[in-house]
N, C-alpha and C positions, 0 to 999 in steps of 0.2 A: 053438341059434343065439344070439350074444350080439350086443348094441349093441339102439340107440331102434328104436322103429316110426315110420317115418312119421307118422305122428300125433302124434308128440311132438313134432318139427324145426319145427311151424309156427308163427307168433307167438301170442301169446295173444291175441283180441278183448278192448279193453276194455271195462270192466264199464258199465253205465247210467250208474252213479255220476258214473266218471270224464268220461263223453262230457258229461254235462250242466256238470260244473267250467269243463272247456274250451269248452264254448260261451258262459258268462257270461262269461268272462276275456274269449274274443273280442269279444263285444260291450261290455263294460266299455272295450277297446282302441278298438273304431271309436268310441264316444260321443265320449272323450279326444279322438281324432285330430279329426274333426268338431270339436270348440270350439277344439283348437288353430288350427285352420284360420280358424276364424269370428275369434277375436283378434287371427289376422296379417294377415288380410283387414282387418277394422275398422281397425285402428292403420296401416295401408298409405293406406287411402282417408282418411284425420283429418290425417296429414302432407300428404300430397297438397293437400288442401283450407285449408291453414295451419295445423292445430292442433298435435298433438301436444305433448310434455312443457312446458310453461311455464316450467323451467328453460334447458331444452336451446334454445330457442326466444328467449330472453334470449338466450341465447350466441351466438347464430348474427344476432339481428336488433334493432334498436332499436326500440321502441315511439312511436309517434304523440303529442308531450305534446295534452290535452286545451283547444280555442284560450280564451284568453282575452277575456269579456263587452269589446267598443267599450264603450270613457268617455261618460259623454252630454253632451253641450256644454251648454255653461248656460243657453242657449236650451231645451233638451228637458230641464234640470234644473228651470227655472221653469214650464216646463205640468205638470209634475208638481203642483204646488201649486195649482192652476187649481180656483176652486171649480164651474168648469163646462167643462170639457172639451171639448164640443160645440161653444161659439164662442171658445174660449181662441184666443189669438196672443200666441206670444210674439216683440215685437218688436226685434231689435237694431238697435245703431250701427256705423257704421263711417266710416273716414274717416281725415283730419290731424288730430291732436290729439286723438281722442274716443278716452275712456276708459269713458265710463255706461254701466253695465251691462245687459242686458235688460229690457224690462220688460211688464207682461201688459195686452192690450189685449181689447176685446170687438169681434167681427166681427158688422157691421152698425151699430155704434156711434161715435159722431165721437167721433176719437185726442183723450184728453184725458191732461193732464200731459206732452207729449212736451219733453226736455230741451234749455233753450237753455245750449249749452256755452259757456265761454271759452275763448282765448287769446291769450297777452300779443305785441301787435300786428297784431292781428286783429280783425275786427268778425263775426258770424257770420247767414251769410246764406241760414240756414234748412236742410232735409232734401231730399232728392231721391231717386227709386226705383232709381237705378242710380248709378256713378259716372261715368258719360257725362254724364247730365243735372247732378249737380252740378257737372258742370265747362264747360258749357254758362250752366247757372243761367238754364232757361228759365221765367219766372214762373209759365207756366201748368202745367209740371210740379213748382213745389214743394207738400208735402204737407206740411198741420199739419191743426188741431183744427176746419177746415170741413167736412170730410171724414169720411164714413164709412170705419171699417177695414175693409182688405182682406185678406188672407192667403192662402198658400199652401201646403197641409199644415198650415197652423194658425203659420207663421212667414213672416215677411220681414224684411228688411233695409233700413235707409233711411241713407244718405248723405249726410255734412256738404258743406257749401260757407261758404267764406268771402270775404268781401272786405277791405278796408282802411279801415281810420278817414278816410283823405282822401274814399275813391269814394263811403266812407258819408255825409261831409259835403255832398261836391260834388250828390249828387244831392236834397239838400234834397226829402224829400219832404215833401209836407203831407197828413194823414189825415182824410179826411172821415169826419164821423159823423151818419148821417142818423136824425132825428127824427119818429117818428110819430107819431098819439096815439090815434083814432075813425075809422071808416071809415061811406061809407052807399053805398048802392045807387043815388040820385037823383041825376040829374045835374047838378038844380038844390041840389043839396046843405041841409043842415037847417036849419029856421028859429026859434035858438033861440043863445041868448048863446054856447054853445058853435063856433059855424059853422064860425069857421075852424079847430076842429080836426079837422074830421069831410072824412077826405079820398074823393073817389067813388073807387070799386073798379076801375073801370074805365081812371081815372089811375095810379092803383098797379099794377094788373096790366101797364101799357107800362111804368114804368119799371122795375119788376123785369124785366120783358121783356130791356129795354136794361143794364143791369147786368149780365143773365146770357149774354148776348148778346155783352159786350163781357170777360168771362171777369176781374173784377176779381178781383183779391189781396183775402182776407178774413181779416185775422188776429185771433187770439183776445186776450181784455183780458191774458193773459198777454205775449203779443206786442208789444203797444202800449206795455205797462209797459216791456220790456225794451228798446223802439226810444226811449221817449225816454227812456232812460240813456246811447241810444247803444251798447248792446250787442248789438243787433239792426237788421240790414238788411231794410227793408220797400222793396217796390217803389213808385215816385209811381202805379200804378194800381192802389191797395191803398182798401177801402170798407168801413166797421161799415155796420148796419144796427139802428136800434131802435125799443122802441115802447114807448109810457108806460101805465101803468094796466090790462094785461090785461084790457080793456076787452073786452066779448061782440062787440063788433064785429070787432073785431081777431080770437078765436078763431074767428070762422064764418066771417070774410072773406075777412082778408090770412092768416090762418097758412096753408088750402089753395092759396094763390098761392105764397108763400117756398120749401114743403113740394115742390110740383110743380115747382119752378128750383132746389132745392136751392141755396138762399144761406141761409148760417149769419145769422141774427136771434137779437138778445138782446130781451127781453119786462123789463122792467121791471114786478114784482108788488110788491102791496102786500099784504104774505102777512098782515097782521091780518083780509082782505078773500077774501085766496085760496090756497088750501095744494094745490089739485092740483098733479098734477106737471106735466111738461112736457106742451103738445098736439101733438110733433114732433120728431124724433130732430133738425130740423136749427134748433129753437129752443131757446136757453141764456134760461132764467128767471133772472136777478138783481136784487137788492134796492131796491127803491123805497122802502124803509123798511118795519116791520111797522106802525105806528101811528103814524106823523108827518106822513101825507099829508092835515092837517086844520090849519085856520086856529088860532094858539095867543091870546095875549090881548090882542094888539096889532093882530091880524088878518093877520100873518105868518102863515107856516106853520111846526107848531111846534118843528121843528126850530131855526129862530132863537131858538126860547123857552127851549130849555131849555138845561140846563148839559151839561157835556163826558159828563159819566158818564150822564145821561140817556140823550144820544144815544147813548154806545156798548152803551148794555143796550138801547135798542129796535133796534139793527143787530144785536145778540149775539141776539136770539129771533129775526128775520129771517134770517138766516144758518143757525137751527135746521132751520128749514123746505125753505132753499134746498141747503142744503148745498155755499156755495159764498160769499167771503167776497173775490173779486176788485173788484167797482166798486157801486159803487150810483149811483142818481140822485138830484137834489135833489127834494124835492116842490114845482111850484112854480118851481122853480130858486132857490129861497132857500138862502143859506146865509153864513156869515158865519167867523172866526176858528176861537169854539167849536165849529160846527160841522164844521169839517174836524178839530178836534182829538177831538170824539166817534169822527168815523172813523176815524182812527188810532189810536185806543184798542181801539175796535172790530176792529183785525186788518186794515181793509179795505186795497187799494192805490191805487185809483181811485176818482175822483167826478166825477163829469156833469155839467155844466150847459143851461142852456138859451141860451147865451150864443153867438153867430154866433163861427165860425172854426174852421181846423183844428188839431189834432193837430201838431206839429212834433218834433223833438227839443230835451230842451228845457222841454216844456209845466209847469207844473206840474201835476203829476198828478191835486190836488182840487178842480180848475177846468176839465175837460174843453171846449170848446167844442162845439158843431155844425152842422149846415146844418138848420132848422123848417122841413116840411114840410105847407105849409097848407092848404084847399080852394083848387082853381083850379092849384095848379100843376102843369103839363103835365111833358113828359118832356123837352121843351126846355127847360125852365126847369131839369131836373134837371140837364143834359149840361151847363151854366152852371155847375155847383155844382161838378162832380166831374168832367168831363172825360171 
């Protein structure tokens, strides 16, 4: 019989060999598919989400530019410079005319240097909180150097006001400047060649009462200087307030009286005698001379005695002390040609006398006048003086 047997016609079973080749290849194939899967999954979910190719993604979309830092006004450019941050203010102008730039004030502190501007046909009628109030120009809301600084975020803004050379004429004010000297507690006051300077505490405290009471205009020697050039408009119910000799009386007395009414008082020191600083944010210490407050060789005081350059080297070490070079007073109320010419040598702008009248525009500046406030005079007797 010829041809296969059975046995031959069936496939051949592959060998070990082969079965184990083809199982790694298969599994080599799922691993493959598995990451392929895992890659078009990932890059599926990363477009989705915005990402994908950062070219491709230009192409299709424009990018956000990155915003540019706000400019800091030159208000927030000057508390940068602030050697103390905490009560920094920087305070600006605004208004007609006003060009002055910022300038840095201390909160809690009475505004000093605030600028008096010009313009041509103009008389200028001080700062106000809003532009309502300057144009109003309500006395009791204008703001100078009586005043503690206020702020808001550490800035504010104050507002000019002006008037006219006529209104400024027509309303002729006259500036009282009141005179103090020793204070006592007795009512029958002290019995001693001194008397009538030593005023009872009790008389002082009504008429500071009445003064603050009646919300007087209180401008700074800067102010005064500038009103009688006629550059500045003061109200006719505008009031100095001073006092001779820093006297112990005067620190224990009248300064917690002024201190509690908040009325700016200038203290007349005789810094050869006294070098603290102020006893009160709302007392300005200025020059009573450092060493002239003593009879010279005629029995003047020696300010009369000496020569021009005398006088301005003992205002120049006075002024060291005070650090402030606006008015002084006479000692004595003496004072003669040389003498004003020391002070003007000396830097200063104003000089005080002891001499009855007011302030006007006008005054000559180194013969100040005032209202002497003696033992005995009441608060009626003040309202006579100053209205």
């Amino acid at each position: 019989m010829t041809g296969d047997s059975p046995a031959s016609s069936r496939p051949r079973r592959p060998s070990q060999a082969v079965i184990r080749r083809r199982r790694v290849i298969v599994g080599v194939i799922a691993v493959l598919a598995v990451a392929l899967v895992a890659v078009v999954t990932t890059t599926a979910v990363h477009s989705f989400l915005g990402g994908g190719d950062p070219k491709a993604a230009a192409v299709g979309k424009t990018s956000t530019p990155t915003p540019k830092p706000t400019p800091l006004t030159p208000a927030q450019q000057l508390l940068k410079t602030a050697a103390d941050p905490a009560t920094a203010c920087a305070v600006s102008f605004a208004g007609d005319g006003i060009t002055q730039a910022p300038m840095l004030q201390t909160e809690g502190v009475l505004f000093t240097g605030l600028p008096i501007p010009e313009r041509a046909g103009s008389v200028f009628a001080g700062w106000y909180p809003s532009p309502e109030t300057a144009a109003t120009q309500v006395q009791t809301d204008r703001v100078n150097g009586s005043q503690l600084t206020t702020c808001t975020d550490h800035q504010r803004t104050l507002y000019a006001a002006w008037t006219t050379p006529e209104q400024n004429t027509a309303t002729a004010a006259k500036i009282p400047i009141l005179m103090y000297h020793q204070f006592t507690t007795k009512p029958e006051g002290e019995d001693n060649w001194l008397r009538n300077n030593y005023v009872y505490i009790e008389d002082f405290k009504a008429q500071m009462d009445y003064v603050a009471s009646q919300k007087f205009y209180m401008p700074t020697w800067v102010e005064l200087n500038a009103f009688i050039d006629g550059k500045l408009f003061l109200p006719q119910h505008s009031l100095i307030i001073t006092d001779d000799d820093a006297d112990p009386t005067w620190l224990q007395l009248a300064v917690p009286v002024v201190t509690e009414r908040k009325l700016l008082t200038t203290s007349f020191v005789i810094t050869g005698e006294r070098k603290d600083g102020s006893p009160s944010p709302y007392v300005l210490q200025r020059s009573h001379t450092n060493d002239m407050h003593r009879a010279g060789a005629n029995g003047k005081g020696r300010m009369v005695n000496l020569t021009a350059d005398e006088v301005a080297a003992d205002l120049e070490e006075s002024a060291k002390v005070l650090g402030a070079k606006e008015v002084i007073a006479y000692p004595y109320g003496h004072y003669n040609a040389t003498a004003e010419e020391g002070v003007t040598k000396a830097g200063f702008l104003l000089a005080r006398t002891i001499d009855y009248g007011y302030v006007k525009i006008g005054t000559p500046k180194l013969e100040l006048p005032v209202i002497r406030i003696n033992y005995g005079d009441t608060v009626e007797g003040l309202k006579n003086n100053i209205g």
